[in-house]
N, C-alpha and C positions, 0 to 999 in steps of 0.2 A: 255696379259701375263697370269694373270686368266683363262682363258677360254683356253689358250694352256696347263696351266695345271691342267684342269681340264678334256681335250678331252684323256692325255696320262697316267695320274695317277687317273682315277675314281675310280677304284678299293680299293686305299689308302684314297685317299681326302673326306672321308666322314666327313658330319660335324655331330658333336657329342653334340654342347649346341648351344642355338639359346637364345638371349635376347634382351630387350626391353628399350630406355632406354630416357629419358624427357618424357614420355607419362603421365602425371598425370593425363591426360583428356580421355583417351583410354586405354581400358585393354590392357593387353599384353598378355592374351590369345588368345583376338577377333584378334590382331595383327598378331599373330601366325598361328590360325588356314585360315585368309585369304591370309596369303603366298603361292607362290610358292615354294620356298626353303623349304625343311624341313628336321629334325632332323634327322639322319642315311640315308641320302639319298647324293649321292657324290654331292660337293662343284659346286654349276653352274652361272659361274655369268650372263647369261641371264634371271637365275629365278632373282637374287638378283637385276639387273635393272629393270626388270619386277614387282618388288615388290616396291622398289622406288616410280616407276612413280605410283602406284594403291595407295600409301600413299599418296604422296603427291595429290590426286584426294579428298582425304577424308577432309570432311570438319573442322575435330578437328586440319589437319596437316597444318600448316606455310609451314614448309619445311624438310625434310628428307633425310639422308644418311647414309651410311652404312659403317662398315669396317668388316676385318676376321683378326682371330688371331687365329696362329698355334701355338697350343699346343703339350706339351713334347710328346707326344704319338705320331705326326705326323698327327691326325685328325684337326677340326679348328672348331672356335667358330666366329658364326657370330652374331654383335651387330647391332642394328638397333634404330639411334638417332632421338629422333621426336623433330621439334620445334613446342609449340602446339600454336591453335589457340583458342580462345576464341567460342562458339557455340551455345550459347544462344541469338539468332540474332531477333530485331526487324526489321519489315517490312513495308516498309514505300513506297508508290507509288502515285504522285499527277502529275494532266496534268491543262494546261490552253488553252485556247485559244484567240484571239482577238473579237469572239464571246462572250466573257465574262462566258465561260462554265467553272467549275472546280467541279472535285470529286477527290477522294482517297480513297484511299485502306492502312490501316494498319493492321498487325498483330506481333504475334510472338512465333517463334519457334525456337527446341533446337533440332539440328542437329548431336549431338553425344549422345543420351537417352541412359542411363544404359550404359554409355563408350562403344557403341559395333555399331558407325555407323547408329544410325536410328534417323529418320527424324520425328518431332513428333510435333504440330502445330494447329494453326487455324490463321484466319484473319477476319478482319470487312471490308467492304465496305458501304462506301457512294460514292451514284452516282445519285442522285436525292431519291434513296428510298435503302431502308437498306439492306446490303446482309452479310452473313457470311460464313464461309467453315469451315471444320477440314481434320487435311491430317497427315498419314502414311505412309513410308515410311522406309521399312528394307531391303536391298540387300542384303545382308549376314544372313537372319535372320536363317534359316536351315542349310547352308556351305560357304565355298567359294564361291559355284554357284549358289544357290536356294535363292530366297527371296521374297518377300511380299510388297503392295502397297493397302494403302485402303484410300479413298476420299468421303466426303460426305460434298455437297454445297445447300445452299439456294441461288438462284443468284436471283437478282431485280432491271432489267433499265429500263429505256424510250427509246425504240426501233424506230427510222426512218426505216420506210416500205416503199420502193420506187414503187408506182403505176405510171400507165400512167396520169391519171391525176393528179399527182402533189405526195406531200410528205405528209403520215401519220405517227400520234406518236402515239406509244401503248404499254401499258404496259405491262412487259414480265418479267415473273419468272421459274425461272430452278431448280427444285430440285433434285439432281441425288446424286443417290450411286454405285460408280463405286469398284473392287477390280479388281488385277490386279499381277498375277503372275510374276517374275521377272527370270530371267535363264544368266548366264554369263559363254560364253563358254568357253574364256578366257582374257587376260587383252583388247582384242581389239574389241571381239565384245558379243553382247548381243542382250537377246531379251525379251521382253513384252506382254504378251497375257493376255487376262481379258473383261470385260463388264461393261456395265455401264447401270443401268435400272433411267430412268428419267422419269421424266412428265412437260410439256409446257405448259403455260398457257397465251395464248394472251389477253389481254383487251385492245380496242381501246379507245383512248382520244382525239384525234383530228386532223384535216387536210381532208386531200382527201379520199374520198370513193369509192368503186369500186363493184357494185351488185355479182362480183365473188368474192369476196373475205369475207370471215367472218368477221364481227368487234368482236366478242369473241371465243374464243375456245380453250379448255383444251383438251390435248393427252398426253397417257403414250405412251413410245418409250423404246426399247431394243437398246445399243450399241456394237456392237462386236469389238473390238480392237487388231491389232497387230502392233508392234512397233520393228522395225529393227533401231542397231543403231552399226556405224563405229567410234572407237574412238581411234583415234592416237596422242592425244593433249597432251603436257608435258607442265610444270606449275612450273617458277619461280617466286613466291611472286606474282604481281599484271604483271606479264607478261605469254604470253600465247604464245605457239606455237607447230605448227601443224593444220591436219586436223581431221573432222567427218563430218559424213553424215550420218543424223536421219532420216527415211522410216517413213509415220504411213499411216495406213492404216487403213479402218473404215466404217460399216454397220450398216444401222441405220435400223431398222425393228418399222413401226408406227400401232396403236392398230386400228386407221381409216382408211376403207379401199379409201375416199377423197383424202387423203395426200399419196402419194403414195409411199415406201421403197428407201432408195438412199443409196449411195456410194460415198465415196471421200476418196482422198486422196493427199500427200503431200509432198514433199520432200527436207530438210535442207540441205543445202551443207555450212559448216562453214570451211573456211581456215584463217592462224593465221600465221603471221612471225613478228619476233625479226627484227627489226632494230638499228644496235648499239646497245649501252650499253642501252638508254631510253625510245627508238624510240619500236612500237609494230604496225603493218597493222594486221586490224581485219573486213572480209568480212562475208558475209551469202547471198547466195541464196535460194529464195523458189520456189518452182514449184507447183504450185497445181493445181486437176483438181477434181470438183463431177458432180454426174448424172447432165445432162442439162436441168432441169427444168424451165420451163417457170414460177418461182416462186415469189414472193418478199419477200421470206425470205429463199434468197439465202446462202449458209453457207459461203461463205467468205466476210471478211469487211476491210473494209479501216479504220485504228482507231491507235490515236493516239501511245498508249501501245502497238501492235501488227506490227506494220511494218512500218508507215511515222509519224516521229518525226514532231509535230505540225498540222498534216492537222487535227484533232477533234476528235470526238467522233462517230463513226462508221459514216463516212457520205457516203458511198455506199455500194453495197452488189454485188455481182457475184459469177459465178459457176465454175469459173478461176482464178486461179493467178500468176502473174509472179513478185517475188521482190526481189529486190537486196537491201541491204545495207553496205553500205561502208567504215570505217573510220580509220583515222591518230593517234595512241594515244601518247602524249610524254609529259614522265615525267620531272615534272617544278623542281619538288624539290622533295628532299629523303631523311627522316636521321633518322634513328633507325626504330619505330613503324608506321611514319606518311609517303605518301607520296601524292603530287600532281600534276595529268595530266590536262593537256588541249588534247583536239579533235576538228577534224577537220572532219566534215561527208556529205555523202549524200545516201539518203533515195529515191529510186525511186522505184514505181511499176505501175501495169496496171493488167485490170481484163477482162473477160469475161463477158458480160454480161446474165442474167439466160434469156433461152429459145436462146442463141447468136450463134454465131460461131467463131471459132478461128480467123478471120480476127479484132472481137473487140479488141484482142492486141495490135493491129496497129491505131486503133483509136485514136486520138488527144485526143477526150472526155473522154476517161478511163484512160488517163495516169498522173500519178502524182510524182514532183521530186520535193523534200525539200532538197536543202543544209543545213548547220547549223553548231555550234559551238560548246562546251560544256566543264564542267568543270566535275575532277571526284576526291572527296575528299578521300583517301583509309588510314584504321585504318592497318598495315600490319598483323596485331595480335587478328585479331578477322576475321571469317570466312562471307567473301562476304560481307564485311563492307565498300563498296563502296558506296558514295553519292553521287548521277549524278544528274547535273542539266545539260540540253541540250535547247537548242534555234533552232528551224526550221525553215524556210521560204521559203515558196513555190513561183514557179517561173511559173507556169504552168497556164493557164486560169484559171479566178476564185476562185484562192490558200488563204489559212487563213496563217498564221506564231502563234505560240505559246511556250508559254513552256514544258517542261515534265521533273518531278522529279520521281525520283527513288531510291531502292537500288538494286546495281550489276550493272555491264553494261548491257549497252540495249540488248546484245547479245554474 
């Protein structure tokens, strides 16, 4: 009804005051200026859903809606109601295994800095040796469309090197400063262009040795980045539905002319549907492919936090990958600010192996499928304040079963 009288009366229907209103945690200018709808521009209620759904996406908002109200002049005033979230969010990430392995990752950052939407942070890592990051992040920081992303990490694990002759561990540190321009055409799609200049540093510790392969070696690296991303996801409270599909794409240029320049890339297909009132199906496909190097420090891994709930901590490497995740979420109980789901998942993929051929997909040896279970503890009123604790258990040759804690869902 809106929207037919907005197609026949544009000319009248201009809106004349636009406000702002439960936002204590968000200005109402930053509000403003990132709408569609605006001030002497006629009455549209596809900018006013389109504004909605980009609130409720922002991490200070609960939940969002809107009304209009015609004033004596015949123009109208639109109000825009925020339920806020809380944004000041600690980061909390621990895995186990039946290997007896555990590290974590804490931090914490505040996700609506100077009420205007930006992303502002660090974290700690322990994972046998101490790692930290700091991370930026402002979409809006210029307009509606233009914005800014900057990153700078010290990273520090015990790396498994898969040789022919058996399995080495070696120490491996990543320092990179990545920045990263942000562009939003409009509420559906976007995109990311930027670099990231690093430096790798292998030191070996133990296991199997190979005359081709260095036990030490330090390389600076150039990364060139773009990032394509589809987002049609609408977001009530601790339910999610819709589709995205995030492209990233990435060129790695190395200072050695040994190590030779590669290419990968990758592609997220995440779909989402509401079942009933509690009930929420939540999938994610990856597809990835880089240069086919005959390497052992392949860029894709098998690891706990990244794709198979329980199988460990990077236990293989490939220049391929194909992974699916799958799961059931339904909520047990709900009442005012607290609620709590149980899930039901499974976690399968398979990879390529480096110097392989596509026929490795098909390989019994590369494939890996974790069912599992999990719980997910959700604050409604504080931004991404979901507690997961999830249980794996691999069913496949060889499989470990473990834990993995989190905050957010897995995906």
């Amino acid at each position: 009804m809106l929207g037919a009288l907005v197609g026949s009366h544009a000319q009248h229907a201009l809106v004349s005051d636009m406000s702002v209103e439960g936002n204590s945690r968000l200005r109402s200018s930053f509000v403003l200026r990132a709408s569609d709808q605006k001030v002497g521009q006629p009455l549209d209620s596809l900018h006013l859903h389109a504004d909605i759904i980009r609130l409720k996406r922002m991490p200070a908002v609960s939940h969002a809606y809107y009304r209009v109200e015609t004033k004596a002049n015949g123009q109208y005033r639109v109000v825009y109601t925020i339920e806020k979230n809380s944004t000041l969010i600690p980061q909390l990430n621990i895995y186990t295994t039946n290997d007896d392995e555990f590290a974590y990752r804490v931090g914490l950052y505040e996700f609506n800095t100077l009420g205007q939407n930006i992303a502002f942070g660090g974290f700690f890592q322990k994972d046998i040796y101490d790692s930290y990051g700091i991370n930026f992040r402002a979409p809006f920081l210029v307009n509606s469309h233009i914005g800014l992303a900057v990153n700078f990490q010290d990273l520090t694990t015990q790396e498994p090197v898969f040789l022919e002759e058996g399995v080495a561990d070696y120490k491996y540190n990543n320092t990179s400063f990545e920045i990263l321009g942000l562009y939003s055409f409009n509420l559906r799609h976007r995109v990311e262009v930027g670099l990231t200049l690093f430096n790798e540093d292998y030191t070996y510790l133990e296991g199997a040795t190979n005359p081709t392969i260095p036990q030490d070696f330090n390389i600076d690296k150039i990364l060139y980045k773009g990032i394509y991303i589809y987002n049609n996801l609408d977001y009530f409270y601790q339910y999610v539905d819709g589709f995205q599909n995030t492209f990233n794409f990435q060129y790695v240029i190395s200072s050695e002319a040994t190590l030779p320049d590669f290419l990968i890339g990758w592609n997220d297909i995440q779909y989402y549907k509401r079942v009933g009132e509690k009930g929420n199906w939540a999938s994610r496909l990856r597809l990835g492919l880089a240069s086919n190097k005959d390497s052992p420090f392949a860029p894709f891994s098998v690891d706990n936090n990244l794709n198979i709930r329980g199988v460990g901590n990077i236990i293989d490497r490939g220049t391929g990958a194909v992974v699916l995740n799958t799961e059931y979420r339904y909520t047990l109980y709900e009442k005012n600010w607290f609620g709590l789901q149980v899930n039901g998942f499974i976690d399968a993929g398979t990879w390529r192996n480096p110097g392989g051929d596509f026929g490795d997909f098909g390989d019994d040896q590369n494939l890996r499928v974790y069912p599992g279970v999990g719980l997910r503890f959700i604050h409604k009123r504080i931004f991404n304040a979901i507690f997961r604790i999830d249980y794996g258990y691999g069913i496949t040759p060889d499989a470990t079963s473990g834990f993995v804690f989190g905050i957010g869902q897995y995906f």
